[in-house]
N, C-alpha and C positions, 0 to 999 in steps of 0.2 A: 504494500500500500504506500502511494505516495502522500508522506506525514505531509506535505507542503501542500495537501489540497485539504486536508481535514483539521487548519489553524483554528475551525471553532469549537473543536470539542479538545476535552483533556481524556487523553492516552491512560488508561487503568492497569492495561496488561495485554501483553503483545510476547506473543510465543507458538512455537511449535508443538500440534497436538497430533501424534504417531496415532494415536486411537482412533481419531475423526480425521485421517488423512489432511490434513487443513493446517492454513496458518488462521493462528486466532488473535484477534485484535478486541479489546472491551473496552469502550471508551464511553465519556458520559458531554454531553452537551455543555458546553460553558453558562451558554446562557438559561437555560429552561431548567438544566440538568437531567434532561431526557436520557434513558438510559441504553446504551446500543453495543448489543453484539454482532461481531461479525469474523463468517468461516469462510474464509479465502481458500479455491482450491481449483482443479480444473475439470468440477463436474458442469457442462452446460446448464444443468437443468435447474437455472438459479430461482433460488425464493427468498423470498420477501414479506414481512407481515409489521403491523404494529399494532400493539396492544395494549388494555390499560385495566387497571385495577378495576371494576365497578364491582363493589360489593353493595345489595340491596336490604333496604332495613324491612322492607315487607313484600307481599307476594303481588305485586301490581303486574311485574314484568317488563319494568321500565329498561332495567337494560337489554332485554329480548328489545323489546319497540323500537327499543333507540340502533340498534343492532338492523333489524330490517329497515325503519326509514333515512340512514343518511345514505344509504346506497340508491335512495329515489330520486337523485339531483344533486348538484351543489353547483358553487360558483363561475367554474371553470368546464364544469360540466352539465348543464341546467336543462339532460333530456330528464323525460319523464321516469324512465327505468335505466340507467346506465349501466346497473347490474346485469341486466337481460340481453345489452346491446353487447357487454365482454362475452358474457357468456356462447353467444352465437359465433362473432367477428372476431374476436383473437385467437391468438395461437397458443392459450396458454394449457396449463398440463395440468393445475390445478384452481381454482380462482370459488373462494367459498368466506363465510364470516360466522364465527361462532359464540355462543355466547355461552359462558360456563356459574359456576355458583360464585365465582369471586373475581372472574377477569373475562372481559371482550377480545375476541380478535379476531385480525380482518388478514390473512395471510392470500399470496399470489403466488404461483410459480409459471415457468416458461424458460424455452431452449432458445428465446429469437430475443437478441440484446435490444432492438426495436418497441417489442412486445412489451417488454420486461419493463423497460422505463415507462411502458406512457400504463401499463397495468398502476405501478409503484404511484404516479400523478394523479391516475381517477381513486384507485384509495387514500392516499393522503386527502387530497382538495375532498373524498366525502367524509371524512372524519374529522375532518377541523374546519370546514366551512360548508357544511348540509345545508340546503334549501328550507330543513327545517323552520329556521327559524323567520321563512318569507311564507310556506304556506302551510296554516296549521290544517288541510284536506289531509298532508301526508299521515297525520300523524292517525288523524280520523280514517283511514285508511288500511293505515298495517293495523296498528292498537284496535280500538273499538270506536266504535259508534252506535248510535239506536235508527234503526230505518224502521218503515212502515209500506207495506208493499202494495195494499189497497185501503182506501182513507179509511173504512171502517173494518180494518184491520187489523192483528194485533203487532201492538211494539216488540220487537225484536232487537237483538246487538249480534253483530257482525262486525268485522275484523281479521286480518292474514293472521295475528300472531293470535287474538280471540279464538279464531275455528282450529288452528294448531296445537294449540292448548288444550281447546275440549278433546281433540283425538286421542294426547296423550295424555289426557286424566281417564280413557275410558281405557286401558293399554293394562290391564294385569301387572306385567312386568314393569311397566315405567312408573306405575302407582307403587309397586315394591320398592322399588327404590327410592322413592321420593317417600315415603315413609319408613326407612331405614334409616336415611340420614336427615332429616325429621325428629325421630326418635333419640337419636345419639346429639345431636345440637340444639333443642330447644331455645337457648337463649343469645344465639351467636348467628353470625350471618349464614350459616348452612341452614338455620332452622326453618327459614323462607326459601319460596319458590323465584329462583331466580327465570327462567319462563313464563312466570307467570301464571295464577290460577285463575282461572275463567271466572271464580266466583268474587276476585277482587282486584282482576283486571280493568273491567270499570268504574274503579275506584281512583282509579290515574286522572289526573286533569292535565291539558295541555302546558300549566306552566308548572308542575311540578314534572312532569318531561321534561321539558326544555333545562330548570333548574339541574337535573339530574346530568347532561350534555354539557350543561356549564362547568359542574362542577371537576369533573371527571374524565372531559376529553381534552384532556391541558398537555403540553407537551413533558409539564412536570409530574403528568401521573402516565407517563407512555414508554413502550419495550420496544424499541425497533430493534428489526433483525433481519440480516443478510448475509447469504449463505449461495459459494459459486465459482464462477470463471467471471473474468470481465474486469472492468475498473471500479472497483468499489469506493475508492477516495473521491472519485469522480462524481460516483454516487452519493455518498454522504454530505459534497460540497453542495452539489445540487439539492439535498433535502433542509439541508442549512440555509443556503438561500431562499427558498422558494416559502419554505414554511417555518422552521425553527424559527429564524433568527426575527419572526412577526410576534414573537411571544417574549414577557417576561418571566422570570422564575417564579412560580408560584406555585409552593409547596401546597399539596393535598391530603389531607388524613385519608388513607384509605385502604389500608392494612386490616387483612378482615379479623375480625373480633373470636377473639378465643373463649373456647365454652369452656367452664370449669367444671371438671370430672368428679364424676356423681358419687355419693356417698354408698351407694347401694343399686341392685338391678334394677330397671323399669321395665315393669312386666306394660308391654299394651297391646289393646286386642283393636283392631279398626278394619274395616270393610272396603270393597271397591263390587263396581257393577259388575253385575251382567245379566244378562236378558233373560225372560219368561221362559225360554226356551232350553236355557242350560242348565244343568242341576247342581244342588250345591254340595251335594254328598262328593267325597274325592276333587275338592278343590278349591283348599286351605292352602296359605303357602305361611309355612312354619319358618322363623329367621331367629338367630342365634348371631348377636354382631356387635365388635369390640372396636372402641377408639384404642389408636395402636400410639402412642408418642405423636410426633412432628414430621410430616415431611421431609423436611432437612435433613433427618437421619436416614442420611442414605445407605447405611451399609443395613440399619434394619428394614428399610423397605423391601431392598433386594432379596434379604435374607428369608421373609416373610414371604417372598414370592414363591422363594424354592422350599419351604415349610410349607407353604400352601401345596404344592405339589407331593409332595411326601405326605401329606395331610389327608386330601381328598379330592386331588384334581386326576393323579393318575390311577390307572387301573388297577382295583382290588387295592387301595387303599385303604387305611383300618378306620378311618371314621365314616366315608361315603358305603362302604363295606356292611360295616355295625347299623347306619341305619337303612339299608337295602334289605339287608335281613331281617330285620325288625318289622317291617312294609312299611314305615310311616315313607308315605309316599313314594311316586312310580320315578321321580327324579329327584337326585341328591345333588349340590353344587356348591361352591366358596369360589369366593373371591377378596382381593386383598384393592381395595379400593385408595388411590392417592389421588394426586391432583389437585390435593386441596391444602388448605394447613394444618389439619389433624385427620391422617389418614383413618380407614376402618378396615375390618376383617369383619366376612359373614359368613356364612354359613346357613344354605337352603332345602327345605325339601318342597316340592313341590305336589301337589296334586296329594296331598294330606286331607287328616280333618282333625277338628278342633280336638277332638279327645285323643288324640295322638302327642299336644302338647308335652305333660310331664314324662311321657316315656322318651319323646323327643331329647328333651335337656338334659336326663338323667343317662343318655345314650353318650352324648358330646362329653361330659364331663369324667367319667368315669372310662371313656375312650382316650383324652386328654391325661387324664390321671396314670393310666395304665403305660403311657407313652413317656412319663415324666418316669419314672419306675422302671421302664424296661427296655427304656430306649425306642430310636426309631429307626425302622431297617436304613442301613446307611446305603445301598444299594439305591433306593428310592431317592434319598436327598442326593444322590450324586447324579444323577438322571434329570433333575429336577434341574439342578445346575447347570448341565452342560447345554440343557435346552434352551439355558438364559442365554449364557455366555454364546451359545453358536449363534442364536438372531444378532448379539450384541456383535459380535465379530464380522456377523452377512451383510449388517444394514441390510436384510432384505425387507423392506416393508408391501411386498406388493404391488399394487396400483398406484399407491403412494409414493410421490419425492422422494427422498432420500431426506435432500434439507429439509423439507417441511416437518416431516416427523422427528429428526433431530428439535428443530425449533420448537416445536408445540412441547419435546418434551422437555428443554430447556428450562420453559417456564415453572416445569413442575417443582423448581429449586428458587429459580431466578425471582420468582413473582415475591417470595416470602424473604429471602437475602441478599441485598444488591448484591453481596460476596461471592455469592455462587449463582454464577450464568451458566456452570459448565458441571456441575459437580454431578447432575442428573443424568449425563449423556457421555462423560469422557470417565467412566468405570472399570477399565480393565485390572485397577490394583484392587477393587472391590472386590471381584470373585476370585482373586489367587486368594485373598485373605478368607472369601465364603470356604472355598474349598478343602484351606490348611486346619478351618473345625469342625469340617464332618464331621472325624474321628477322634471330638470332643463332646460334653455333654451341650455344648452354643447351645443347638438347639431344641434342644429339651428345654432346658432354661427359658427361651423365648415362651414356650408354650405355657410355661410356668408361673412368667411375668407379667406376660402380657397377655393371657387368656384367662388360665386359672384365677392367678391374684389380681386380679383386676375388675375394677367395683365400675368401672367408666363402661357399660355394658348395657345392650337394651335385649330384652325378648318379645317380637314383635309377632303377633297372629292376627293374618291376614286375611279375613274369612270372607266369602263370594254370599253378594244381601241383591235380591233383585229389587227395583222400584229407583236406585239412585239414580240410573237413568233417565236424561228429557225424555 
């Protein structure tokens, strides 16, 4: 990188990373203090995203709204759908914007250095200067509004993110989840619906949107990231002129709020739809699910992934095993969920019923116990690992980028420590050190800390009620 194009920001950390093939530069905006990573390398297929903290204090769905409407116009680009016009007319490889429980983002990728820049200019110019704020239709548009189809008709509410919403509140599994981690955050900003709940979606007023846009789309609460071949100082100078350098520093609170860990279990029992049609008998879904530490702790999350594996993710596992056996339900599963700032660990059976609970928990626990006591086939944990370490070694993502998946997972560290941009994605000392305590008690211990003695825990029964549907 040429440092003589990128005199507005201050240089953090500039080095060679063998892991991410890549020279890495971290550097932070002088003026705004925008924070930006960047992975120099010579894969074409560069990407690009910016991103910003929005954590929400209730379930309106302002940062979903705000997420669909600035991609409807903005300054420099003032058609009606600009999103729809990339979508069709560029050459790009990925081009999407997502909205998570605690952070927005708007990432692009593309193989045509052409592409790439003027991709990089319609998401900047909609993220810091939306049309929003000239026509409040957009907002009545994606969000809600009340229509009336015939004058002696009845009022109705309509909306992109409104009718989005109601799909995934009538979704079994997206209703699971969304009251999992519900359950384990009551008072912190997981405990809201960052999408938004249909039932308090039209709760949002257009200037408490806009407030929320004000607040939080500041260059001083923003991730930029780029990841590729090309001239990236070239790039950086450009985003510094065009947009950075139109802001001043304005520090934002927006660090999402830590739940404090519970004194004891929370048993809750709660319901999701479904139709006249389905029956309720065999179709409970029974959940067993632990706040695990921080994010941050990276070597426990990894760790937790290949415990999870050894656990109940691989075949003839002794927990997914014990309750297969048992019958409480036709499907057993876990997962070790991050991405946030106080990860979780669950554990599912599916297609249960309600009086399966206390055999259920008395199944996990004395499964867990047995594991602490007699160990855990270390064959399993080694298998569990090298599954990790070979994806981590392929970057094979699929259909997906290479860099965009690096980046989104960047954030999983980044978002909560300016200090670590990389610590989530440049791992490779991480699993020589997993692998040198298989043949320790590590992770027994884990299960012991963070499953067994651990009060920060909910048991959530999820039982199928017909009628809650419109």
């Amino acid at each position: 990188m040429n440092k003589d194009l990128v005199t507005a920001y201050d240089i953090v950390e500039e080095r060679r990373s063998d892991d991410l093939n890549s020279n890495v530069v971290v550097l932070k905006h002088k003026k705004t203090g925008a924070r930006v990573l960047v992975l120099e390398n010579d894969d074409d297929n560069k990407t690009f995203y910016i991103g910003f903290r929005t954590p929400p204090v209730d379930s309106t769905g302002v940062a979903h709204i705000i997420e669909h409407t600035v991609l409807c116009g903005s300054e420099e680009f003032p058609l009606k759908d600009p999103f729809i016009e990339l979508a069709k007319g560029s050459l790009n490889t990925f081009l999407n914007a997502m909205t998570y429980p605690d952070k927005t983002v708007y990432p692009v990728c593309s193989c045509n250095d052409k592409d790439f820049q003027n991709l990089m200019h319609v998401y900047l110019d909609a993220v810091f200067r939306p049309n929003i704020y000239k026509e409040e239709k957009i907002f009545k548009q994606e969000g809600w509004h009340y229509e009336m189809e015939e004058e002696d008709g009845p009022l109705t509410i309509n909306g992109v993110v409104y009718n989005e919403m109601k799909g995934a509140f009538s979704s079994p599994d997206d209703v699971l989840d969304r009251k999992i981690q519900n359950s384990l955050y009551p008072d912190s900003t997981y405990g809201v619906e960052s999408g938004g709940d249909p039932e308090n979606i039209p709760d949002l007023t257009y200037e408490g949107f806009l407030d929320f846009h004000k607040r939080y789309y500041h260059p001083s609460n923003s991730y930029i990231y780029l990841y590729g071949d090309g001239d990236m100082g070239e790039r950086l100078k450009w985003i510094d002129e065009h947009y950075l350098s139109n802001y001043d520093n304005a520090p934002v609170e927006s660090y999402p709020t830590f739940q404090k860990p519970f004194d004891s279990l929370k048993l809750i029992k709660d319901y999701y739809p479904i139709t006249d049609d389905e029956k309720e008998e065999d179709n409970t879904y029974l959940s067993y699910n632990y706040v695990v530490d921080k994010t941050t702790n990276i070597e426990l999350g990894y760790a937790f992934q290949v415990l999870d594996y050894a656990l109940c993710q691989g075949q003839g596992t002794p927990l997914k095993q014990a309750l297969l056996d048992a019958q409480i339900g036709t499907e057993v599963y876990s997962s070790y969920i991050n991405g946030i700032l106080q990860p979780y660990y669950s554990i599912v059976a599916k297609n249960a019923n309600e009086a399966d609970a206390e055999k259920f928990e008395t199944i996990i626990n004395d499964t867990l116990k047995d594991i602490v006591k007699n160990g855990f086939d270390k064959n399993a944990l080694y298998a569990g690992l090298n599954i990790l370490e070979f994806k981590y070694k392929e970057a094979d993502f699929g259909n997906y980028p290479k860099g965009l998946v690096f980046g989104l997972n960047a954030f999983d560290s980044w978002l909560y420590d300016d200090n670590m941009p990389l610590d989530m994605i440049e791992c490779g000392e991480v699993f020589k050190k997993l692998k040198s305590l298989i043949e320790t008690d590590y992770y027994e211990k884990l299960i012991e800390t963070y499953l067994l003695n651990n009060n920060h825990k909910s048991f959530l029964q999820l039982l199928p009620k017909k009628g809650l549907q419109e």
